[in-house]
LUMVO-138786 format. One record per residue: residue in three letters; x, y, z of N, C-alpha, C in turn. Coordinates in steps of 0.1 Angstrom, whole numbers, plus 5000, padded with zeros to 4 digits. Layout:
// residues N
ALAXYZXYZXYZ
...
This chain:
// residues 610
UNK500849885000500050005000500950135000
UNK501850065007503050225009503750264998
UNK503750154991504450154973503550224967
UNK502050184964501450244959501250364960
UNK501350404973501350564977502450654969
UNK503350564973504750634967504650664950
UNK503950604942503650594929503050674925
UNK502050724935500650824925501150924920
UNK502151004929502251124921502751104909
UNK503851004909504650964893503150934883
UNK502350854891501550814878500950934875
UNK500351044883499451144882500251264876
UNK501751234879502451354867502051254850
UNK502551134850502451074837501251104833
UNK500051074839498451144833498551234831
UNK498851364839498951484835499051544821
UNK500951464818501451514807500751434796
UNK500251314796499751214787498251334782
UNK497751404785496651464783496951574781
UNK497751614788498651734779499151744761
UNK499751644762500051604747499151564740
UNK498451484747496851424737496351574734
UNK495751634738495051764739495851844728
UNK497451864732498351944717498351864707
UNK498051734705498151644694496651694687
UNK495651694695494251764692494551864684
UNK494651924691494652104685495652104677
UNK496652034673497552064662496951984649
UNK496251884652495351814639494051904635
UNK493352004643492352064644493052214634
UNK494152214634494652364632494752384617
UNK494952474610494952524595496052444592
UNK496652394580498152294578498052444565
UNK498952524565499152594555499952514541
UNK499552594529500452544516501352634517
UNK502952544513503652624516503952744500
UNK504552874509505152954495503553044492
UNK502553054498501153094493500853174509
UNK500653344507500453394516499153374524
UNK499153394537498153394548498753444557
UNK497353444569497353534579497753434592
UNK498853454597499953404607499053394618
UNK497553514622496753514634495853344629
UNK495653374620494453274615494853134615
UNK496353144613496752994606496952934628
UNK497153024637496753044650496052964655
UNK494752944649493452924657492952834649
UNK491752744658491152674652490252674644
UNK489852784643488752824634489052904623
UNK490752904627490852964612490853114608
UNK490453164596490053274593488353284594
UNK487453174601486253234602485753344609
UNK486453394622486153494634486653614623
UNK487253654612487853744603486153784595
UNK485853684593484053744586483253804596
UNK483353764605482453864613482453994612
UNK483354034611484154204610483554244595
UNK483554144582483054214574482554264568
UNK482654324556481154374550480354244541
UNK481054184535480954074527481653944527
UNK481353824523482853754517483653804507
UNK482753824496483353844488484653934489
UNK483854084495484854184495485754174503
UNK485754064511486854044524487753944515
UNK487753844507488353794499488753904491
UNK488253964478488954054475489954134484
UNK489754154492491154264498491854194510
UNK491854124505493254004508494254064499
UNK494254034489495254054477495654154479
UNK495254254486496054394488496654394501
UNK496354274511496554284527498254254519
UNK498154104514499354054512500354064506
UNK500054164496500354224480500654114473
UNK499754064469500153884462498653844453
UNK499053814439497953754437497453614440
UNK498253604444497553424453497753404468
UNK496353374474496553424489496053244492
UNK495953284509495253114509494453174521
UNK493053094524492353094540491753004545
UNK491853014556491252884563490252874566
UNK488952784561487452824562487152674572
UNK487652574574486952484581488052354585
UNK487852304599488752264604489252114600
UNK490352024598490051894592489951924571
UNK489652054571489952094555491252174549
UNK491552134536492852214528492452344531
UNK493752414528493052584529492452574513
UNK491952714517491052774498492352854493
UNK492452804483493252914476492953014469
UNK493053164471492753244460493053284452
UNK492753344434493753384431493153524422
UNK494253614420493753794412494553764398
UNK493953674393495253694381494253664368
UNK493953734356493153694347493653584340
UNK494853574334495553484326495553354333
UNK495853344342496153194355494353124354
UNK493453294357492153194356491653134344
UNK491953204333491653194316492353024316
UNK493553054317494652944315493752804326
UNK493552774334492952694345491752634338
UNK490852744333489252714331489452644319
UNK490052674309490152684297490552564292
UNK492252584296492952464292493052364297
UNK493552354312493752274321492652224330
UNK491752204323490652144324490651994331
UNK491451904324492151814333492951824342
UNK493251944349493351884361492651944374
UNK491952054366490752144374489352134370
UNK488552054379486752054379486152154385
UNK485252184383484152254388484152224403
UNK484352324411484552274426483152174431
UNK483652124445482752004447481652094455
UNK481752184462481552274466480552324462
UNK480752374453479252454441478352334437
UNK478952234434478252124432477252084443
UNK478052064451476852064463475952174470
UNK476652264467475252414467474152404462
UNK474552354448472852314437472652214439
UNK473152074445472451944447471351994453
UNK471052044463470052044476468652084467
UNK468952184458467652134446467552184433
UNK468852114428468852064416469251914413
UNK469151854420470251704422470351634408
UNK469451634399469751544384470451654376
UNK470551824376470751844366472551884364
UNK472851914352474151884347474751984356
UNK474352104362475152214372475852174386
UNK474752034387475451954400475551834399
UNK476851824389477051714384479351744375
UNK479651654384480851664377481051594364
UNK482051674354482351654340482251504333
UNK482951454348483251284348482051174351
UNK480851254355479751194358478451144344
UNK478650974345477150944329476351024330
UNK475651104333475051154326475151294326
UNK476151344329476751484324476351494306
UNK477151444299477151484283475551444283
UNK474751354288473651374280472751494284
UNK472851534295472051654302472651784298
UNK473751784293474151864285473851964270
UNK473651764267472751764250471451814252
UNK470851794260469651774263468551994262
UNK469852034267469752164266470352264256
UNK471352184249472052304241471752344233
UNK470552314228470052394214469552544220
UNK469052534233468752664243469652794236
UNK470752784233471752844231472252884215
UNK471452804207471852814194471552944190
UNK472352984180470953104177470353124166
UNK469453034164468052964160467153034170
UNK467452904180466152904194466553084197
UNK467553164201467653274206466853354196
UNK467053384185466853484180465453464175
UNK464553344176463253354173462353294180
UNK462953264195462153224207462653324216
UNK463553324218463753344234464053554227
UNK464253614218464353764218463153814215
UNK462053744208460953804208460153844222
UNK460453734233459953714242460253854252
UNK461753854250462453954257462554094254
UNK462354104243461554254239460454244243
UNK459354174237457854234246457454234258
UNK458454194266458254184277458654344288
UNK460054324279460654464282460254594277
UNK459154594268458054664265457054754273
UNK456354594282455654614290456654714302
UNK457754684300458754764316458354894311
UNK458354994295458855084291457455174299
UNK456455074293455155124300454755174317
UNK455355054323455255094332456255224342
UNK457755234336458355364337458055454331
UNK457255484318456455584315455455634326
UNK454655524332453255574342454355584359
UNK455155514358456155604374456455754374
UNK456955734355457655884358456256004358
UNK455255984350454056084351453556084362
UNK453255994372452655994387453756014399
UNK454955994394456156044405456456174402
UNK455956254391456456384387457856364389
UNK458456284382460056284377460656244388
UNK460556234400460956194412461656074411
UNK463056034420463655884414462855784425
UNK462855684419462455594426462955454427
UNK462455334430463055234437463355134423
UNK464455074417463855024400463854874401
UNK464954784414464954684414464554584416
UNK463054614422461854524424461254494408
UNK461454634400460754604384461654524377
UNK463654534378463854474369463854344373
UNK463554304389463654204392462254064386
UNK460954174386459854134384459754114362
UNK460654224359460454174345461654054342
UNK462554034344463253924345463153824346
UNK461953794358461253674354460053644346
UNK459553774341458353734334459253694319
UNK460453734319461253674306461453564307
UNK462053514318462553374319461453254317
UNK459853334325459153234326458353224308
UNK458253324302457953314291458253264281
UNK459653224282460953154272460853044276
UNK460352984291460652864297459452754290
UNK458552844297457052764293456152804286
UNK456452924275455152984267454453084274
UNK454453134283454053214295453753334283
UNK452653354276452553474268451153524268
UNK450953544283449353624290449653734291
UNK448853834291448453914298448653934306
UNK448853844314448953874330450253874338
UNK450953944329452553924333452853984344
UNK453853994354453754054366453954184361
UNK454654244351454854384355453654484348
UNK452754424339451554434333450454414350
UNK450654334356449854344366450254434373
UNK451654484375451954614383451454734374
UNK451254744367451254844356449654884364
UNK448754744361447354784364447354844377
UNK447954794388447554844398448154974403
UNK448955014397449655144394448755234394
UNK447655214384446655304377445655264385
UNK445155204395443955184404444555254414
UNK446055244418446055314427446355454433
UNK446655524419446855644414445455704410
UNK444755654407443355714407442755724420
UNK442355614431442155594440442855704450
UNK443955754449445255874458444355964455
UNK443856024438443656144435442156144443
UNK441556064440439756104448439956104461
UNK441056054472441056084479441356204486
UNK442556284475442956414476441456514471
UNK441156494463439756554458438356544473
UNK438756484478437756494490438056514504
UNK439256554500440456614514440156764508
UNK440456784499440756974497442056954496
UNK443256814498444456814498445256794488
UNK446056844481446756794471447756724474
UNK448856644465450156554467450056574481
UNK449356494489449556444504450256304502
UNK450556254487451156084486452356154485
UNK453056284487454356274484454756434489
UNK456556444485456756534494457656674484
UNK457656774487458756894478459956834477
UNK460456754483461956734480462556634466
UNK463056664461463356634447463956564445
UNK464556524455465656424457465056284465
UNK464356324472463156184481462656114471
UNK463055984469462555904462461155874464
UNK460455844459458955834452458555704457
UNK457455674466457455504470456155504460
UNK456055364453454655294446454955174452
UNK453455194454453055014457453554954450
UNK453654804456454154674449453254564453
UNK452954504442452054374443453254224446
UNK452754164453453754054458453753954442
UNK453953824442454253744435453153664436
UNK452553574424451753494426452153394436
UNK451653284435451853164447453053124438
UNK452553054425453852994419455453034419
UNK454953194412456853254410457453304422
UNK456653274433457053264447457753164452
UNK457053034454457652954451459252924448
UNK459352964428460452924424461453014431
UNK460953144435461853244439462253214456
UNK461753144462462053144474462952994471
UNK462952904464464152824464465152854455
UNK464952914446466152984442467153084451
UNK466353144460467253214466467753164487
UNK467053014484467852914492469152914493
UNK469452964480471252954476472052994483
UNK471453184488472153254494472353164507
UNK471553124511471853014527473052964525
UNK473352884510474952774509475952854504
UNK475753014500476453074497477353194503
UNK476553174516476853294523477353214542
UNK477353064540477753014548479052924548
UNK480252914564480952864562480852704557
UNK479952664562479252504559477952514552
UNK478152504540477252564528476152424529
UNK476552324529476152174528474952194538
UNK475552154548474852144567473952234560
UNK474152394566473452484562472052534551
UNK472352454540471352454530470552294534
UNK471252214536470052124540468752144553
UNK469652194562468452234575467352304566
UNK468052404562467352524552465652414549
UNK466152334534465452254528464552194538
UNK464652204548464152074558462552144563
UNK462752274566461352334572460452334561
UNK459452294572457752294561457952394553
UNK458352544549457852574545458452584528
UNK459852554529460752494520460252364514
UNK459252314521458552164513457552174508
UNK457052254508456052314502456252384489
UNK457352494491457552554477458252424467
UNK459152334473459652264463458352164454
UNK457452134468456152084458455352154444
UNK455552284449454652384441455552374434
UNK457052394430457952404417457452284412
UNK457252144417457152064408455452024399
UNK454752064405453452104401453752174392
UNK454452314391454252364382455352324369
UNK455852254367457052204359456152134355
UNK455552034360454851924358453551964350
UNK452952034349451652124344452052174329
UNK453052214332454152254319454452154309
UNK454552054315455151974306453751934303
UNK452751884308452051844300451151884288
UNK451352064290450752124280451952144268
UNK452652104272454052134262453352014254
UNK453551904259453751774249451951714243
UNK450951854246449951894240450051964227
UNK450452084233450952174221451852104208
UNK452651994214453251934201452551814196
UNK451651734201450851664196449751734187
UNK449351844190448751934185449151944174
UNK450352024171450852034157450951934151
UNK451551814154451551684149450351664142
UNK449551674150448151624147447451724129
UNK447551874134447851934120448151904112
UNK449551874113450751834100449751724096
UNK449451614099449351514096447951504089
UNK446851604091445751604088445651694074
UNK447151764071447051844061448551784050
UNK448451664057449651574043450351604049
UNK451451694055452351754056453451724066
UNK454751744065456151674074455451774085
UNK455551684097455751784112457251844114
UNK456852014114458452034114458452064127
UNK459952084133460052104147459952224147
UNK458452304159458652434157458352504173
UNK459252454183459252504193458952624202
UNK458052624207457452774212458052834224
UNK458952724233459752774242460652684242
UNK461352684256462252604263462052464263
UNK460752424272460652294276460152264262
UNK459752314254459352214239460752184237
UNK461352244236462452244230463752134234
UNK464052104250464152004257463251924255
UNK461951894254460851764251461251734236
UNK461751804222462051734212463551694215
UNK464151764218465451704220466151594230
UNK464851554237464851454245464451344238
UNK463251304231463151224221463551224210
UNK464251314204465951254195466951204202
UNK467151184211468251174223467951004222
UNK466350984226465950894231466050784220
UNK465550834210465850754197467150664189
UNK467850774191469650754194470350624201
UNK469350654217470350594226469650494232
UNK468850594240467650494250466350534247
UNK465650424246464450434238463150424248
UNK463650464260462650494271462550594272
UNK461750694268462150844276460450894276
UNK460050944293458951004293459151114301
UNK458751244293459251344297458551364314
UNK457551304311456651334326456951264340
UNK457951174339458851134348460051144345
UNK460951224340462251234338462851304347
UNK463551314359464151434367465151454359
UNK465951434352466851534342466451614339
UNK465151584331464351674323463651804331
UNK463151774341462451834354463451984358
UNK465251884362465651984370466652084358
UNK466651984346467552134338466752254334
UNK465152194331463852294328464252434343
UNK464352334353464752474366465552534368
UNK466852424366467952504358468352584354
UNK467652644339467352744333466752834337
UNK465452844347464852934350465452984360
UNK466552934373467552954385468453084375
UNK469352994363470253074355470453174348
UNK468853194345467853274335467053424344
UNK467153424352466453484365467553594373
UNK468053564378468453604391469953714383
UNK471053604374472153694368471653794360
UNK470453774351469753874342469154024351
UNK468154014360467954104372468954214373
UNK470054114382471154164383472254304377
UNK472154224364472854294354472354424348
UNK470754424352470454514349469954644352
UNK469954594367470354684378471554724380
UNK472454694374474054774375473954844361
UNK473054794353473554914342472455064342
UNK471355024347471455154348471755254357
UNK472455184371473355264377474555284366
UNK474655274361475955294357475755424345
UNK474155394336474055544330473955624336
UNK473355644351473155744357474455824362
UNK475555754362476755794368477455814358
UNK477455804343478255804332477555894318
UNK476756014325476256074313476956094298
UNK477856114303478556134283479055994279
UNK479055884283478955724279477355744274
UNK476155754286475155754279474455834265
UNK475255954267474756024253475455984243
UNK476655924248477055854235476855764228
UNK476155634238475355534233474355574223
UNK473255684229472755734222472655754214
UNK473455834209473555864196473755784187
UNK474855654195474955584184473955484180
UNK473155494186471655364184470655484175
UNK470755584181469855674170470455634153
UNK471655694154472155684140472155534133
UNK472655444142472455314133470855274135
UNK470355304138468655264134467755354132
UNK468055464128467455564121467355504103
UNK467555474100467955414084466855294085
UNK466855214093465755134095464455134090
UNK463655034081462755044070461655014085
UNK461954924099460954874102461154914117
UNK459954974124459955004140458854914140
UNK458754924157457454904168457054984173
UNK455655014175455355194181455355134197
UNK455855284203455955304216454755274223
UNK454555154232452655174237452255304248
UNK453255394250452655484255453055654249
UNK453555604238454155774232453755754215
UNK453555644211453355564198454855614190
UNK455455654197456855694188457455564186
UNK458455504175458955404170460155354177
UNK460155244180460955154185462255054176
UNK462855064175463654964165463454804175
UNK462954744162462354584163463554514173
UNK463254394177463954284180464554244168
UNK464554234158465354194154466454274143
UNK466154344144467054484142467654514153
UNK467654454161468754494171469454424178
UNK469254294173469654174172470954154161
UNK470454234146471354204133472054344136
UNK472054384141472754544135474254494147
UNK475154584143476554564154476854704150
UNK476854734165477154894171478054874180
UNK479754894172480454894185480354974195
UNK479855124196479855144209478855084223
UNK477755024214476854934223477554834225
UNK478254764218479254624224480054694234
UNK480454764233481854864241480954814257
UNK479454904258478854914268478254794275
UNK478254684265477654534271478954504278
UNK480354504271481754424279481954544292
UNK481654644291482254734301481154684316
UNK479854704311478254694317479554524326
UNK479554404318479554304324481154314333
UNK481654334324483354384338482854434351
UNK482454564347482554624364481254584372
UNK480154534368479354424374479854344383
UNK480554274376481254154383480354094393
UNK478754054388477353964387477953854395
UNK478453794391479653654396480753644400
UNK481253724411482553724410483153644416
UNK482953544417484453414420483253314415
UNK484853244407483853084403485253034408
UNK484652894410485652814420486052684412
UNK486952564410487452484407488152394415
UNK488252244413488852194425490252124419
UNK490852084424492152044420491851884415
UNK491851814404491851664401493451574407
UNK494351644405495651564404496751724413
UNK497351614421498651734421499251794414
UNK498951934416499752034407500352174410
UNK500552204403501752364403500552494401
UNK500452624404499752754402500552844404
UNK501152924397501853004400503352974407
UNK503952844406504752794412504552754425
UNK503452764428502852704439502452574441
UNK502652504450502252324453500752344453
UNK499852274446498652284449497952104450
UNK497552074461497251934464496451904454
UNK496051794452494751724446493851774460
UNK492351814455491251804465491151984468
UNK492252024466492652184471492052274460
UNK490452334466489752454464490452564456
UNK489952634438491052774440489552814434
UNK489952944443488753034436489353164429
UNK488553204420489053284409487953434411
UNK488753514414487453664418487853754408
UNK486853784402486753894387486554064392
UNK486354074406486154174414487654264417
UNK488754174413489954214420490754274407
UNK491854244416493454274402493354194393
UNK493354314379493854254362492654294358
UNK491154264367490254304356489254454365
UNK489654474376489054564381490254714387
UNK491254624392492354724393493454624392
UNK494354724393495954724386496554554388
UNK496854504378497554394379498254374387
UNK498654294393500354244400500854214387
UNK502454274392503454204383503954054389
UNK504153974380504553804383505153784373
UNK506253704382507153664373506953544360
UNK506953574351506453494335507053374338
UNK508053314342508653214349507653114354
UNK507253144362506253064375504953064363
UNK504653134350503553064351504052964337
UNK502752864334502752804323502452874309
UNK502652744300503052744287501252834282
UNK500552844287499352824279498752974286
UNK499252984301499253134306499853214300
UNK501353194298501553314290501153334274
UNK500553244270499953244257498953354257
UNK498353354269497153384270497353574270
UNK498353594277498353694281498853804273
UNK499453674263500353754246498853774242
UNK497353744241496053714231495153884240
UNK495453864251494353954258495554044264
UNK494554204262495454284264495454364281
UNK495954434281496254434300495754604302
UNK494554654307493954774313495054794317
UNK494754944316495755084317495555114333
UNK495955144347496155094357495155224363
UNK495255344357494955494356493355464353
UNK492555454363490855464358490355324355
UNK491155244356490555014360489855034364
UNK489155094377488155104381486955154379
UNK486955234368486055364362484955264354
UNK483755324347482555254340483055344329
UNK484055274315484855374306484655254293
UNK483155254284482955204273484255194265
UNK484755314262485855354253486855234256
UNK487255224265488755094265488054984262
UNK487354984251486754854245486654894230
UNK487154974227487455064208488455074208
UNK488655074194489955104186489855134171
UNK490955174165490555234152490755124144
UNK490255144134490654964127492054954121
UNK493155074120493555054119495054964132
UNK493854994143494354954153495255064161
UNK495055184159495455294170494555304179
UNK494755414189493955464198492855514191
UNK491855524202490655574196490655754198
UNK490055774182489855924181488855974185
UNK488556094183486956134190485356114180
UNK486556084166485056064157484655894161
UNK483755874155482655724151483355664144
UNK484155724132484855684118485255574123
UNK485455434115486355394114487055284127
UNK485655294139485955264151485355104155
UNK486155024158485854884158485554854174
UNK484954774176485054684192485954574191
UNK486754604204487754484204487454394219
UNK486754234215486454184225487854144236
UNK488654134230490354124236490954244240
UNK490154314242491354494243491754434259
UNK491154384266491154364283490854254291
UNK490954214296490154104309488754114315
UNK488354044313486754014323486253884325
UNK486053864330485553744340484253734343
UNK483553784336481553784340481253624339
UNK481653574327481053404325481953324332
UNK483253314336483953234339484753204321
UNK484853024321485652964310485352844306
UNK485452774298486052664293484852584295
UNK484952444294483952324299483252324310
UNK483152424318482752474329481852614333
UNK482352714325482052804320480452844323
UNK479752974320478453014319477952944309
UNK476652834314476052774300475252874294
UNK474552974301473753074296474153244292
UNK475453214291476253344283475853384271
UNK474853374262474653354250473653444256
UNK472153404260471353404266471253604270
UNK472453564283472453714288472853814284
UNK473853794271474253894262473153944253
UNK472453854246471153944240470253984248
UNK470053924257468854014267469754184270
UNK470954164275471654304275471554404266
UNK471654334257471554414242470254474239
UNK469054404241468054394239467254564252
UNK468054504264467354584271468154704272
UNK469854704268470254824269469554964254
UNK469754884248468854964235467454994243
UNK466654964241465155004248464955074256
UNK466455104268466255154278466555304273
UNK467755284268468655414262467755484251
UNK467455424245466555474232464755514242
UNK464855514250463455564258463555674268
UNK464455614275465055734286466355794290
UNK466055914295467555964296467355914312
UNK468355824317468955844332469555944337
UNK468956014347469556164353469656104369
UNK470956174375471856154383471456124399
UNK471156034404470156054420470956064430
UNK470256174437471256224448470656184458
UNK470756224472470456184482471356014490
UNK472456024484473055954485472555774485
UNK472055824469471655694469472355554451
UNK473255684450474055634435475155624437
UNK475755544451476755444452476855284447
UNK478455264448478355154439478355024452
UNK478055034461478154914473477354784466
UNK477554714476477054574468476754474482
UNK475654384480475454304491475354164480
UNK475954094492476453964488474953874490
UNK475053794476473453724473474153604464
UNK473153534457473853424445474453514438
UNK474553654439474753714425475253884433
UNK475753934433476254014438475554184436
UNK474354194443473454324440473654414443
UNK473654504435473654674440472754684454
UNK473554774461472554774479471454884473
UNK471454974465470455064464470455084446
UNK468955074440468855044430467755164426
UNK468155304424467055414423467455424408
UNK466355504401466555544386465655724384
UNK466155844382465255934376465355984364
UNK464355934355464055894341463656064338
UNK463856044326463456164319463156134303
UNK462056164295461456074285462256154272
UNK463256094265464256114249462856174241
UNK463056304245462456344226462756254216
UNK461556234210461256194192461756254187
């Protein structure tokens, strides 16, 4: 007993230190393992959590990612988001991302990450689905004619003009009942946006579009204000002398349906704006009321299709009653997937019912997710961007006056009957200074600014070790396409980077930041641009931008967004002059969403003389 007395302390030191070390053996496995040669933060690589306690503090991810690269002065940073994981790597370099997306495709996928963002509800379609996965190429096929421009220019732009029509009208009746006053614009481009999407998707060509139903109630409740000022003795009691106070109108909510789609589409932001995007978006999906909208999306997809594969039995039925070949004549989207699914099916597998297909189901949503939310977006940054760039805008101006003045064929204005140049006149015409304003409009947007990639195989970035499994994200927000490049040594990178960098040319360091059409012209004979029209070409290579991402990976709906840009910048420009809103409300801030939105989205229109 006296021995063992004698022992305890020795044993109770050996416990001691045995738990001591177990406990540092802990915490050193729990801790950031840095890549070496790749800058970070010495507090963060510290702790176990990393650089997560660093978000707290910010304004954004995004923008807290972005100015990294200036903490460290380095275009490739690294941070630590979660414990037991590789760091993320970042990088500010346009050629490195071009070069990665592009070429080196084998040995960089589509991060696993993003893929599991859109599993939670997109799970069959090709967006959450790696390159390497069966049924990638066919879900692929299944959609690409979406993109042709066939289906664009005689489905999906007709759509997007008349729709954008109905917007013209409705900022016509804001600006006469706001008496010029600026007001709120991003609820309308958000609401015409989808009345495009939904129209292209499934035929959606009622009357009853949402911004046609805002329109009506506009005018019920602008009449309604006045009789009640008429029985007050009171005049403009709905509003105030200050010129600068933006103008509130009612807004009518969303039907049940495009409620629905819109409340799981913007699920996203839950996996997007969290460190555990996974966890996070599943709890999300888990409450009743998340089970419910996913029901209603499928109801309504489901409803869809059945009238789709009506409308083409329909025609069939025609053709066939008048002798005649059934030609493929698709009226939207899902027709368009439902014929290209049964050539598919013919081909390969000779089962195919569209009315149980989840392929078919989630690329149809797919599209409407893709179709939706970046379009909005984009177009709420461009007209902040006339309002802030008046002699860009007069200059557009002019030049859409002059190249479609000559024009044998308009559409009259529905509220001025003054003429419109057609959809497809402004589809065929090429106006570099309107190209100038789509690549400039999509740079300083930067709608998407990091697309992410995961590493397939061990490899080099910058002369950097980059593991297999190791995260790199690529931000279009930063250095090379927003401000001043880093210099890097041409050494460190590859064969196919510096190719890249001989092909695309490098912004001038003085004004990168600026909304400047012009550094997208040149003279054809390839000098600087002079002050005339003469002779002045668009050069899609004068610079860097990053709006689509790249390669096999890339924006499948780039096609898509560029003519709606087109489409809506003409209409807008050619209708109204954007004049300048004060009250400190024509800053360029941005809140982090799937898609990166202006925080304040005002417009005060003023109507272009005829």
């Amino acid at each position: 007993m006296s021995l063992s007395m004698a022992l305890s302390p020795g044993l109770w030191c050996i416990s001691f230190l045995a738990i001591v070390v177990a406990a540092s053996l802990v915490r050193w496995l729990l801790l950031p393992k840095p890549l070496p040669r790749i800058p970070y933060s010495q507090a963060s690589a510290r702790r176990i959590a990393g650089d997560i306690p660093e978000l707290g503090h910010a304004k954004g991810v995004r923008a807290w990612m972005r100015d990294l690269f200036a903490t460290h002065n380095s275009p490739i940073v690294q941070v630590f988001m979660s414990p037991f994981s590789r760091p993320w790597v970042l990088i500010a370099d346009y050629n490195e991302a071009y070069d990665i997306q592009v070429r080196r495709f084998k040995e960089f996928e589509k991060s696993g990450m993003t893929i599991a963002n859109f599993r939670g509800i997109i799970p069959n379609g090709f967006v959450s689905m790696k390159a390497a996965d069966a049924a990638f190429q066919h879900n692929k096929e299944l959609v690409s004619h979406l993109m042709a421009p066939t289906f664009l220019n005689h489905v999906s732009a007709p759509e997007i003009y008349r729709n954008f029509v109905f917007l013209l009208e409705l900022w016509d009746l804001k600006l006469e009942q706001g008496k010029g006053k600026p007001f709120q614009a991003d609820r309308d481009m958000y609401m015409v946006a989808l009345d495009i999407i939904m129209a292209v998707t499934f035929d959606h060509r009622s009357s009853n579009t949402m911004i046609m139903r805002q329109t009506q109630h506009l005018k019920h409740w602008y009449n309604h204000a006045h009789a009640r000022e008429d029985a007050s003795g009171n005049k403009d009691n709905y509003t105030n002398d200050d010129p600068d106070e933006p103008f509130s109108f009612p807004t009518i909510p969303l039907t049940e349906d495009l409620a629905a789609l819109m409340y799981i589409t913007e699920s996203l932001n839950v996996a997007f704006q969290s460190p555990f995007p996974r966890l996070a978006h599943w709890l999300y999906l888990q409450k009743p009321v998340s089970r419910r909208a996913l029901q209603r999306k499928r109801d309504l997809i489901h409803r869809n299709i059945d009238a789709s594969l009506a409308r083409l039995e329909a025609h069939q039925h025609d053709a066939r009653q008048d002798n005649a070949a059934a030609t493929r004549e698709p009226l939207c989207a899902l027709d368009e997937i439902i014929l290209r699914g049964k050539d598919l099916a013919s081909q390969r597998q000779p089962q195919f019912d569209p009315r149980h297909d989840p392929a078919l189901e989630d690329e149809v949503f797919t599209y409407v997710v893709g179709g939706h939310d970046t379009s909005a977006t984009l177009f709420n940054w461009f007209v902040k961007f006339m309002a802030r760039s008046p002699a860009a805008q007069a200059r557009l101006r002019s030049a859409l006056l002059s190249a479609h003045s000559s024009s044998s064929e308009s559409c009259p204005d529905p509220a001025t009957h003054a003429p419109l140049p057609t959809a497809q006149d402004i589809i065929q015409k090429r106006i570099p200074y309107l190209e100038a304003v789509i690549a400039e409009t999509l740079r300083c947007a930067h709608i998407v600014p990091i697309t992410a990639r995961e590493a397939l195989v061990d490899t080099t970035v910058l002369g950097c070790r980059i593991p297999r499994g190791t995260h790199v994200f690529f931000l279009a927000n930063a250095a090379s396409t927003v401000a001043p490049a880093f210099g890097i040594d041409e050494a460190l990178r590859t064969r196919g980077a510096r190719e890249a960098k001989r092909k695309v040319g490098v912004w001038e360091a003085e004004g990168i930041g600026e909304f400047t059409p012009e550094r997208w012209l040149k003279n054809m004979e390839g000098g600087a641009v002079d002050e005339s029209e003469g002779g002045v070409v668009f050069d899609p290579l004068a610079g860097p931008q990053l709006a689509f991402g790249g390669g096999p990976r890339g924006c499948f709906g780039r096609r898509l967004a560029e003519l709606e840009l087109r489409i809506v910048v003409t209409l807008l420009v050619w209708k109204f002059e954007f004049l300048k809103v004060g009250g400190g409300l024509d800053g360029l801030e941005s809140v982090d969403s799937s898609t990166e939105v202006p925080r304040d989205c005002f417009v005060r229109l003023r109507r272009v003389q005829a």
